[in-house]
Backbone bond lengths (Angstrom), bond angles and torsions (degrees), N, CA, C in turn:
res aa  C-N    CA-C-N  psi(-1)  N-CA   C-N-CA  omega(-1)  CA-C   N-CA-C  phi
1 X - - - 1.450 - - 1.513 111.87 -
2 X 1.484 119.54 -41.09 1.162 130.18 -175.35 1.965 107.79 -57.21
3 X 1.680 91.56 -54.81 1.510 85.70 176.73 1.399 127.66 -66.90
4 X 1.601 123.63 -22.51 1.116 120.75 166.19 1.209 125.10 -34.84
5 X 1.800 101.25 -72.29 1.343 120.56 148.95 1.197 137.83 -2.90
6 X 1.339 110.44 -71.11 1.362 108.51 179.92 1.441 97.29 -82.85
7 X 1.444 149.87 -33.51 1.435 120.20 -173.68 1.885 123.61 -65.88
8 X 1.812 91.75 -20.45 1.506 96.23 158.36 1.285 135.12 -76.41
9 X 1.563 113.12 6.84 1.822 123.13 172.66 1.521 115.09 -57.35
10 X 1.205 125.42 102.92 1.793 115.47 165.32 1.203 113.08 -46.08
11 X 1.508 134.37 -5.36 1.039 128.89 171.41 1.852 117.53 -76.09
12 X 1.281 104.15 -54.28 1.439 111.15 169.54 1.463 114.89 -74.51
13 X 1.402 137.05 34.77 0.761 116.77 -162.19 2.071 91.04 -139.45
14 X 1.125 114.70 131.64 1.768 112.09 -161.69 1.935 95.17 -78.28
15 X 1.324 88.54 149.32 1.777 113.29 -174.60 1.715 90.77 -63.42
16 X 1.518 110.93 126.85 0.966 103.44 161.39 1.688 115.20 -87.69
17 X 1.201 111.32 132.51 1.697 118.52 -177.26 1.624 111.98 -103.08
18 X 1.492 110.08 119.84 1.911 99.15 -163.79 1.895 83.40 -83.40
19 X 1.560 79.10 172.59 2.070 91.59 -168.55 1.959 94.39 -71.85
20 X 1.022 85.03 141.99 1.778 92.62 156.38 1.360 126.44 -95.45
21 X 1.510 128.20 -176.36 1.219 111.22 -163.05 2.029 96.77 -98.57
22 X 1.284 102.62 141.72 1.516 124.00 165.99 1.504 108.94 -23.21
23 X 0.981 118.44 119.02 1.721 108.61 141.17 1.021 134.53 -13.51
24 X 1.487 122.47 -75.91 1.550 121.10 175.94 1.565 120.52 -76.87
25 X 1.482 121.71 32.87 1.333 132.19 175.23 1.833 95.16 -143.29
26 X 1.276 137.09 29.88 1.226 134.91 -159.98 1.986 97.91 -95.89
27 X 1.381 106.54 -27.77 1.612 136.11 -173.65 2.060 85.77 -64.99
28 X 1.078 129.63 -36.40 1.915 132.50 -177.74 1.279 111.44 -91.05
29 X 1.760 110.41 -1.91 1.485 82.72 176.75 1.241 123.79 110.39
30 X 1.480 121.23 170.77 1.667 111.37 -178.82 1.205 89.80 -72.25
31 X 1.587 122.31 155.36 1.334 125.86 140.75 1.499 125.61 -90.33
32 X 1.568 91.92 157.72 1.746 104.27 -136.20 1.518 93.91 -87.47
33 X 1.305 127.83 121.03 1.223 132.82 151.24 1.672 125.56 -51.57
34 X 1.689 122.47 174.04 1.289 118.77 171.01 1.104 109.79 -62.15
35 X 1.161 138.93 -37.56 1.727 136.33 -154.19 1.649 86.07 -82.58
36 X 1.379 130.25 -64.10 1.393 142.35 178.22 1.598 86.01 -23.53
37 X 1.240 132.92 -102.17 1.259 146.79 -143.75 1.668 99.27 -62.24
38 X 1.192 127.96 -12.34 1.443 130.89 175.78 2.023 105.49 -77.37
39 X 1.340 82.19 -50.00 1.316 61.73 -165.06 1.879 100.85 -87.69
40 X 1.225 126.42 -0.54 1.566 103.61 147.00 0.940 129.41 -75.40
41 X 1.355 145.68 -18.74 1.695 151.96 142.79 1.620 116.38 -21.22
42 X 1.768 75.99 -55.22 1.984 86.62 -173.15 1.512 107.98 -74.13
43 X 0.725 137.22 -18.03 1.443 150.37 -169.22 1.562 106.06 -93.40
44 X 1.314 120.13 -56.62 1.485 126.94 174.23 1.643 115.93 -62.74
45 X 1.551 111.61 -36.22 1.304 114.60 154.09 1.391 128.87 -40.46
46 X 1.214 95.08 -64.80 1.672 123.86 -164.78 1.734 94.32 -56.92
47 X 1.317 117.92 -50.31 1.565 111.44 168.81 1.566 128.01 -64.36
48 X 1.226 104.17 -33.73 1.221 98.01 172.08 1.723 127.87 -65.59
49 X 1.755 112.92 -24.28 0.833 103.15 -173.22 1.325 126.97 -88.27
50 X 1.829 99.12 -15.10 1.281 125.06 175.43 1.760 112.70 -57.49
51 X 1.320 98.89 -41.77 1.620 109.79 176.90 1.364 116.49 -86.17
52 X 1.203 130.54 -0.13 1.077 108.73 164.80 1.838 113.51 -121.94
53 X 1.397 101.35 0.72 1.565 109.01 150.51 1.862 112.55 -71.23
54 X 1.316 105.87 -32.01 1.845 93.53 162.41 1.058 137.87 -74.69
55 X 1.634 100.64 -38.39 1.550 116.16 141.99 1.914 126.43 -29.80
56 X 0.954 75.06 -42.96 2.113 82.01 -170.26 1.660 98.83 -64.07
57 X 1.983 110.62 -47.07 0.958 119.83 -157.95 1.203 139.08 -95.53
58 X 1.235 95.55 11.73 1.746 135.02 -179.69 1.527 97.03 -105.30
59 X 1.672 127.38 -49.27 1.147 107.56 165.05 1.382 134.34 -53.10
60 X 1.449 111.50 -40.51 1.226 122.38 -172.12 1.289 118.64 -60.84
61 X 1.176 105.06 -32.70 1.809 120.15 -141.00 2.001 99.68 -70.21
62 X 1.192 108.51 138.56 1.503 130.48 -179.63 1.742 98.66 -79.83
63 X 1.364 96.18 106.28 1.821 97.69 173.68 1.611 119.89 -62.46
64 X 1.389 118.57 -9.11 1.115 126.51 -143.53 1.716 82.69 -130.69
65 X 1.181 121.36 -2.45 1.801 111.14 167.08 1.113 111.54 -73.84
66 X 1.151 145.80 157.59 1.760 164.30 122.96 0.978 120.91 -44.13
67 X 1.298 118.68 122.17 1.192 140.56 176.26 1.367 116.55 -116.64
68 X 1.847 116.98 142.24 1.601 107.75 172.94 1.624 112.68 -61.89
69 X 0.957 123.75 -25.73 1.563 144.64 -153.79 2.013 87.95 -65.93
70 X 1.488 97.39 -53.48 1.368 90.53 -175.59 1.807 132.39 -65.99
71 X 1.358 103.08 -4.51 1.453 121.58 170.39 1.856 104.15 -66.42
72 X 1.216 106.11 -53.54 1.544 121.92 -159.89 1.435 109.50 -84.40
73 X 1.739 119.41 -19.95 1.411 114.72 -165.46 1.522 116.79 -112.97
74 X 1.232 157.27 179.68 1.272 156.86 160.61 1.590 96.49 -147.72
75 X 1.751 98.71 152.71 1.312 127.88 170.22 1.710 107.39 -67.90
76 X 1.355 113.63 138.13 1.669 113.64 178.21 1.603 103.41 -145.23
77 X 1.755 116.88 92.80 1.449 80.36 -178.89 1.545 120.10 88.67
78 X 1.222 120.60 2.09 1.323 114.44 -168.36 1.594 120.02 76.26
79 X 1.252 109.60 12.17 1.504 112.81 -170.67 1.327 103.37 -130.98
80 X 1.696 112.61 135.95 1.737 101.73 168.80 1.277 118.87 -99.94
81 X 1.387 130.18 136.71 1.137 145.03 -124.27 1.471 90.58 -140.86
82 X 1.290 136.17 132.97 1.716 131.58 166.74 1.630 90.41 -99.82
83 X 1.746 102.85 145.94 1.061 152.41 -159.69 1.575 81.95 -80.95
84 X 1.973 108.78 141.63 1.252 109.26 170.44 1.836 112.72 -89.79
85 X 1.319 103.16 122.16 1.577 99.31 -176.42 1.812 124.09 -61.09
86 X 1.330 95.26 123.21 1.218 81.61 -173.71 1.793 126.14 -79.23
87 X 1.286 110.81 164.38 1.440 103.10 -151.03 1.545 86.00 -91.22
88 X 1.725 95.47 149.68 1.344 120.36 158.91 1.536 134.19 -62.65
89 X 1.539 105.84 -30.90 1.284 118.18 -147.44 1.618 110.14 -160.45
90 X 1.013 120.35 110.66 1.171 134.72 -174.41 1.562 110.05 -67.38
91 X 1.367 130.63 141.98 1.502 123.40 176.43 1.861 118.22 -57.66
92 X 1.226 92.61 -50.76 1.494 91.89 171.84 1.803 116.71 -50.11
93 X 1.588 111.34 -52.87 1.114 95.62 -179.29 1.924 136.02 -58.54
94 X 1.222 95.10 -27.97 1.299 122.01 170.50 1.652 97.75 -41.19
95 X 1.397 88.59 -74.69 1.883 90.26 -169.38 1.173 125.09 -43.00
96 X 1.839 108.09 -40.17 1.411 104.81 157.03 1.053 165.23 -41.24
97 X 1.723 85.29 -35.11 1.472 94.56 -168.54 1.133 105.28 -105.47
98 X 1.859 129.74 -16.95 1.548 118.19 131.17 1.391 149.48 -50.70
99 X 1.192 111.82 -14.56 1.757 96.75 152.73 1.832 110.31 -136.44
100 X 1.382 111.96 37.35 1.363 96.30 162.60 1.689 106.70 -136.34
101 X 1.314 113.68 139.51 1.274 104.60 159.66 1.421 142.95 -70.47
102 X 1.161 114.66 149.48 1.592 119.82 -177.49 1.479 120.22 -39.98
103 X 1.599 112.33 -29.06 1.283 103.57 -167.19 1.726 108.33 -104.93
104 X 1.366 107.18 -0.36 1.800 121.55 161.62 1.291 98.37 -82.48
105 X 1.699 138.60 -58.55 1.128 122.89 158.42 1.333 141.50 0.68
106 X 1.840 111.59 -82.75 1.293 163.84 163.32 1.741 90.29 -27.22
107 X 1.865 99.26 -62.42 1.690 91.30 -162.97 1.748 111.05 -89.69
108 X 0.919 114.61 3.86 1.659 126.31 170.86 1.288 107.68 -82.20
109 X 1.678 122.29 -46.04 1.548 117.72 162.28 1.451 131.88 -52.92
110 X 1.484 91.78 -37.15 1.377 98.90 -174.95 1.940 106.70 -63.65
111 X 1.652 93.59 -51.81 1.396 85.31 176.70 1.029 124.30 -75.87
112 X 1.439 138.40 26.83 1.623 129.37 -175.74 1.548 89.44 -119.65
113 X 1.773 130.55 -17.56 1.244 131.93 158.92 1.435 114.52 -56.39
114 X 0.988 119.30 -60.71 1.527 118.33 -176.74 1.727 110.76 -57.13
115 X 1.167 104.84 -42.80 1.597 106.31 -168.82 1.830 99.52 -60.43
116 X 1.546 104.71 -31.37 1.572 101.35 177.03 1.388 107.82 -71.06
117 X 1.495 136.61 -64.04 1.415 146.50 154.85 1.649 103.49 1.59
118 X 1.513 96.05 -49.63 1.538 87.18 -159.96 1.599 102.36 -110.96
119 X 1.109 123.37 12.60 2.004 126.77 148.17 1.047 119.27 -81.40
120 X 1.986 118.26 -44.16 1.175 120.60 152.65 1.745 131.47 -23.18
121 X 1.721 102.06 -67.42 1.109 114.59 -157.82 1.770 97.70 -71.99
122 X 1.781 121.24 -7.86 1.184 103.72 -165.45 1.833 98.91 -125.32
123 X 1.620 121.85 24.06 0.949 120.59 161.28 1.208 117.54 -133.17
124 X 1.743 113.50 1.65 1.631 124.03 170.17 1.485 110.36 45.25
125 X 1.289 107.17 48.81 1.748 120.97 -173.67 1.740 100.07 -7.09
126 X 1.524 112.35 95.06 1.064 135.39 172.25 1.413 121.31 -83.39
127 X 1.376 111.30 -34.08 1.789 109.25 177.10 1.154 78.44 -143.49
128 X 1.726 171.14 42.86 1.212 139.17 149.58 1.563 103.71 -31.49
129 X 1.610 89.04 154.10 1.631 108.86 156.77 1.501 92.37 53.96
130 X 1.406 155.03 -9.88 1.564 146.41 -172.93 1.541 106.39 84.05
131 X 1.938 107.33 10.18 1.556 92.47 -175.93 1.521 115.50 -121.12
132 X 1.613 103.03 131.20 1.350 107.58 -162.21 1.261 106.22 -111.83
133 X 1.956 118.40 157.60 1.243 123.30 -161.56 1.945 93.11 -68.14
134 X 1.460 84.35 166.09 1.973 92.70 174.07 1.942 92.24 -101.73
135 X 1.510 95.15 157.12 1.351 93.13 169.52 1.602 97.34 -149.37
136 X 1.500 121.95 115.06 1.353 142.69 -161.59 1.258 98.68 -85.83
137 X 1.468 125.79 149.72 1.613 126.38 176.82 1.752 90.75 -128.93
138 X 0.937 116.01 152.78 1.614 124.18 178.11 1.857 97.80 -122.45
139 X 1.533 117.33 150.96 1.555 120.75 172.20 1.856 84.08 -137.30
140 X 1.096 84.60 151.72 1.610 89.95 147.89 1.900 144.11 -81.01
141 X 1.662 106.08 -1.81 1.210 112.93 -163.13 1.287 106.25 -135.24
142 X 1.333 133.58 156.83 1.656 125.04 -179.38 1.889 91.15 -95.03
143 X 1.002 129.56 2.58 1.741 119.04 165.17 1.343 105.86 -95.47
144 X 1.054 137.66 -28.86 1.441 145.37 140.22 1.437 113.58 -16.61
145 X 1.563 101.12 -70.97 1.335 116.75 -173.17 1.849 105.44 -63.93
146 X 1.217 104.58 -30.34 1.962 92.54 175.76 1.263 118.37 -86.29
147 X 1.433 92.68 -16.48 1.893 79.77 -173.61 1.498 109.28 -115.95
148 X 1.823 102.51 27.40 1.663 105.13 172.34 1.795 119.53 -74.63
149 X 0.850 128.10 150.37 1.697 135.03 -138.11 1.989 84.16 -155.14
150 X 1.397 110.87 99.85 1.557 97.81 160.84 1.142 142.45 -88.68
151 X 1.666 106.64 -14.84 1.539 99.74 162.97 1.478 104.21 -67.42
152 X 1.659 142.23 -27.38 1.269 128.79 -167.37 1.470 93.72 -77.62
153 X 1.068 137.73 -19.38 1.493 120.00 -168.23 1.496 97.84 -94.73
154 X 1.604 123.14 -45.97 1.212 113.81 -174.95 2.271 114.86 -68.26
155 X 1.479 90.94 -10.18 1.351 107.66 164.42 2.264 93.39 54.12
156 X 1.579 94.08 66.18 1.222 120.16 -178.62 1.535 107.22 -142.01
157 X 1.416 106.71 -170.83 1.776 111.14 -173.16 2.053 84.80 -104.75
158 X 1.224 91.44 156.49 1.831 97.66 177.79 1.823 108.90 -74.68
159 X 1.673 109.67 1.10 1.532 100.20 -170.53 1.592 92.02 -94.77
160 X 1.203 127.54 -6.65 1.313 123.43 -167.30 1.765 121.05 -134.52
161 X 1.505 88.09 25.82 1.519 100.34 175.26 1.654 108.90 -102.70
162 X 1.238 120.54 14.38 1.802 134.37 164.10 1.910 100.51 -88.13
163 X 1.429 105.78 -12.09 1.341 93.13 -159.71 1.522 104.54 -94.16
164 X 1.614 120.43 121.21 1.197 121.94 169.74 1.666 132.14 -50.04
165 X 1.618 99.26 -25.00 1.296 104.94 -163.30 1.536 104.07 -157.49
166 X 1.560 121.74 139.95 1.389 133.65 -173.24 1.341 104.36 57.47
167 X 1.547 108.42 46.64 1.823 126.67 175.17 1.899 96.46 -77.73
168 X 1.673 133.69 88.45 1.266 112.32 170.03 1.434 123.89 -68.80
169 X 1.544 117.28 167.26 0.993 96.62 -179.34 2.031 119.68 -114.89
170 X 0.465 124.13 162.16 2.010 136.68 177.17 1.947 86.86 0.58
171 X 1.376 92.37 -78.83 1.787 108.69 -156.06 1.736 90.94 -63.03
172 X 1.475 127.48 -18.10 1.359 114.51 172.85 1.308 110.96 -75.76
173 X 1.104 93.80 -66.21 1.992 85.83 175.66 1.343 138.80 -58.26
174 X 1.665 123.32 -5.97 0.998 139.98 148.58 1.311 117.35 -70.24
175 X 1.200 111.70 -60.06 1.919 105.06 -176.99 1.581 104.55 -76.46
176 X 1.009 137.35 -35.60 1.337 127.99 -133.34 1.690 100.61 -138.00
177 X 1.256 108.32 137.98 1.731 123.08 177.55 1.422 117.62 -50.55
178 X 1.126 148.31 93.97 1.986 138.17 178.33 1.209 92.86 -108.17
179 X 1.681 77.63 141.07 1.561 116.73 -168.57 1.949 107.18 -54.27
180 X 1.321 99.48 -26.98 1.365 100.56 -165.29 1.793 107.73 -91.50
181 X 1.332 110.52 -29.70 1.618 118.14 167.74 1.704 101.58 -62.07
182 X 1.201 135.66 -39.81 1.287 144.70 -151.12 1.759 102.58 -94.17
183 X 1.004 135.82 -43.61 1.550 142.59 -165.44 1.022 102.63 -172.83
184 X 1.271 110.16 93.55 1.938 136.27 168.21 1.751 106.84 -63.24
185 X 1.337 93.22 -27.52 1.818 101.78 -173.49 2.021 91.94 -74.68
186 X 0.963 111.79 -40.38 1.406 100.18 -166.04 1.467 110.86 -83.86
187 X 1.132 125.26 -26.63 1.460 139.31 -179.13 1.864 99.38 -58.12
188 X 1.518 106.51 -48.18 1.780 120.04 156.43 1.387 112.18 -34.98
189 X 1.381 98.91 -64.57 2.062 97.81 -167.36 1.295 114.97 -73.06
190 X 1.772 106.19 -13.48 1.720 95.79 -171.65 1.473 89.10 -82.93
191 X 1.747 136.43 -35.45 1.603 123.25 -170.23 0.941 112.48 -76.87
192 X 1.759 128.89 -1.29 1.702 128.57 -169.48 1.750 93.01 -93.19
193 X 1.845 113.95 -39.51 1.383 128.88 160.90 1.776 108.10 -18.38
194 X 1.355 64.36 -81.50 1.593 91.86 -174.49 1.632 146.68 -30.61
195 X 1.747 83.63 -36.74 1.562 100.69 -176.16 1.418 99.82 -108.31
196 X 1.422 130.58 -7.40 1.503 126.78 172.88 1.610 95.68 -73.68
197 X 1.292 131.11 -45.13 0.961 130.20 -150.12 1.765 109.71 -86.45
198 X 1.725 106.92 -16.03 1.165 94.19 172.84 1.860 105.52 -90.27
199 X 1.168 119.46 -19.19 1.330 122.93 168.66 1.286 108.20 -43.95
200 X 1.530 109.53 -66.71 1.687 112.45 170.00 1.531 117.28 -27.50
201 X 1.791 118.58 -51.60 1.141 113.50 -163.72 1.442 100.22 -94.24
202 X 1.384 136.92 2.82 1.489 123.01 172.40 2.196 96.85 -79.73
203 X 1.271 102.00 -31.38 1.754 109.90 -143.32 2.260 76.57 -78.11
204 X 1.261 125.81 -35.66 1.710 124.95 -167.34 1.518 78.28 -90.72
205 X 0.923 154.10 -68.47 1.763 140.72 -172.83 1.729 97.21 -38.05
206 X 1.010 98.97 -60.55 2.148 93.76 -158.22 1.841 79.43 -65.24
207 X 0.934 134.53 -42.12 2.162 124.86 -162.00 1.513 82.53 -58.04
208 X 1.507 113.97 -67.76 1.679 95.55 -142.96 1.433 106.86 -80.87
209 X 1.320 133.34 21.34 1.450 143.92 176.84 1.751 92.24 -90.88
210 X 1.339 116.84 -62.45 1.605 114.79 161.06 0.914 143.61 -52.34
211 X 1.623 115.99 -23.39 1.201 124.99 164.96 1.689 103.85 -63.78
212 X 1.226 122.80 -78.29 1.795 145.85 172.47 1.582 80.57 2.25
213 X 1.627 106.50 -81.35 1.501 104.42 -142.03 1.721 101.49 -77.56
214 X 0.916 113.48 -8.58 1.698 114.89 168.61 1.701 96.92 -61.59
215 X 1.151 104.36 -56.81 1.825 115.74 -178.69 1.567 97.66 -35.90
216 X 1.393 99.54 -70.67 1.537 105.09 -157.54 1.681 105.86 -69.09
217 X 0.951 127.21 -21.39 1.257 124.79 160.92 1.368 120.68 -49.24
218 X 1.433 116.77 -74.97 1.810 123.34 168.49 0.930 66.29 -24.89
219 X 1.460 125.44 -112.28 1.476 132.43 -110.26 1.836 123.91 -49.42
220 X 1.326 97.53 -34.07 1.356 98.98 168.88 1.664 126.94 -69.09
221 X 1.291 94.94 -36.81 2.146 103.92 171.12 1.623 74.71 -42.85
222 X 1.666 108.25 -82.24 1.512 101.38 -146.10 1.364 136.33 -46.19
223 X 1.636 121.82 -21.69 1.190 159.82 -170.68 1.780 91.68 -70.47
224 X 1.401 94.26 -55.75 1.571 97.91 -170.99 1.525 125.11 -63.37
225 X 1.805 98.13 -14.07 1.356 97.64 -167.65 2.063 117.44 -73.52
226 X 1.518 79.94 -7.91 1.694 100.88 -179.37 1.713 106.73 -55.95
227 X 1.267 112.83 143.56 1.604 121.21 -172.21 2.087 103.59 -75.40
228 X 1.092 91.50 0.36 1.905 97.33 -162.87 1.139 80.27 -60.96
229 X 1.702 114.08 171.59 1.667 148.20 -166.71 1.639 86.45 -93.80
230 X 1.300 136.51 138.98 1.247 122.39 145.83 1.931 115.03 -159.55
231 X 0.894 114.36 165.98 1.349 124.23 -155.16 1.596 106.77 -125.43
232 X 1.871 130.24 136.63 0.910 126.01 -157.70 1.590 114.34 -101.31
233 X 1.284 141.53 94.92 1.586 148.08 -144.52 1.346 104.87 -88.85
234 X 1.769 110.68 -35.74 1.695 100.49 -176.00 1.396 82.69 -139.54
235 X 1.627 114.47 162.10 1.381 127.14 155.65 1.692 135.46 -60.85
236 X 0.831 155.12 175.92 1.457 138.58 136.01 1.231 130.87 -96.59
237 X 1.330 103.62 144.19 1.997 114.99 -161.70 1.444 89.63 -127.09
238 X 1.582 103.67 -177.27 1.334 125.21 173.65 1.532 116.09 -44.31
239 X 1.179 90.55 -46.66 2.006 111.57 -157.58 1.534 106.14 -95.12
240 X 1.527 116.69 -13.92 1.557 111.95 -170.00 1.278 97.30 -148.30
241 X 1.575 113.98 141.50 1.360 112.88 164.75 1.823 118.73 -79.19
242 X 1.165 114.23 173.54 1.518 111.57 -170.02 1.594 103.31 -80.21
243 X 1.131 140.87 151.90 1.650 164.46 -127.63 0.994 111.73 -159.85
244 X 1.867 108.42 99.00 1.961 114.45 -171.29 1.503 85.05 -127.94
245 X 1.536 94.82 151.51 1.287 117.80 160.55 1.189 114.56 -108.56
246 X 1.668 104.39 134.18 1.444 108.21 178.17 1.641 123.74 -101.05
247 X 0.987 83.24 162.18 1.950 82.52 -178.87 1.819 106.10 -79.01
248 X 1.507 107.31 114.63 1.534 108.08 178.34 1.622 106.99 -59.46
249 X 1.801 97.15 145.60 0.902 119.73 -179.92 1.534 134.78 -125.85
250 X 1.724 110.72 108.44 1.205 93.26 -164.78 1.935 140.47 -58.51
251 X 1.398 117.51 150.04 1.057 91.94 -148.36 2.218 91.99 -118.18
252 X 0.800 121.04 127.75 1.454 127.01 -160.27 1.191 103.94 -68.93
């Protein structure tokens, strides 16, 4: 038993060494052992089966099924192309709404509202946007209508019947001093005034429109943090925060 034993010791027993490759074949490389050729088998398998499971599934496939893919992609060229997603969230807003709170927010809107309220109330949007009120004249007669003359009706000069506003009239500019007969240079600085200041009020209109939806944003993270069931109705964009419905909850 003993000698059995010991002739079964891995110790007494010589290293088997597998052959290496020849000399005059040294130009090919190691030569490839069993394990070598195992695991290219398994590998060459493994592709084949992969390709001809796409194979199967390209036959199979229903041209006329739906796919999400087809929401997101368009044809270009013969090529399908995925759709660029549009962004949720603007970089600026981001920053915001990581280090400021909603209710510093809230009161920065509020005050960039009033500051409009009160440019409004002191430039009576006179030409915004280049668009001016209409003002209709009625006659009773179509000879009326040809031989109507509006500086004679507005009873003004014809260079100043384009003018929406501070239109004088005949007996003003005869009796009385205008600013614009008197210093043409200043009549300049009050419209150069003028149009900075509606710039001002387009540039606090577009802030507190960004501010709002910054608002309504917080508010929804926070909204969300509630345990209620709720479901997502619109996405979120630049201009709108995203729109969930919640599951009503009775309230005791």
């Amino acid at each position: 038993k003993m000698s059995s034993f010991r002739k079964a010791l891995k110790s007494n027993q010589r290293d088997h060494k597998e052959r290496s490759q020849p000399g005059f074949r040294k130009h090919l490389g190691l030569l490839e052992k069993k394990k070598d050729y195992k695991l290219r088998a398994d590998d060459y398998h493994r592709k084949q089966k992969t390709l001809n499971a796409l194979r199967k599934k390209a036959m199979c496939k229903n041209p006329d099924e739906f796919y999400f893919k087809m929401v997101h992609s368009q044809l270009q060229d013969g090529v399908h192309v995925i759709k660029d997603k549009q962004e949720e969230m603007t970089e600026e807003q981001k920053k915001i709404m990581r280090t400021q709170d909603i209710r510093y927010v809230e009161m920065k809107r509020v005050a960039e509202a009033k500051k409009i309220e009160r440019l409004k109330s002191e430039l009576h949007l006179l030409d915004a946007d280049g668009k001016q009120n209409k003002h209709t004249f009625f006659v009773d007669t179509k000879k009326e209508v040809e031989d109507f003359d509006l500086a004679t009706h507005l009873n003004t000069v014809p260079e100043l019947v384009e003018r929406a506003y501070n239109r004088p009239t005949l007996d003003t500019l005869v009796n009385k001093r205008v600013l614009g007969a008197v210093a043409p240079q200043k009549v300049k600085r009050l419209a150069k005034k003028r149009r900075r200041q509606y710039d001002e009020l387009c540039q606090r209109i577009d802030r507190e429109k960004k501010m709002f939806v910054i608002t309504q944003k917080i508010q929804t993270r926070k909204d969300l943090q509630d345990k209620n069931k709720k479901v997502k109705v619109q996405k979120e964009t630049t201009s709108a925060p995203a729109v969930y419905k919640f599951e009503a909850k009775r309230k005791r």
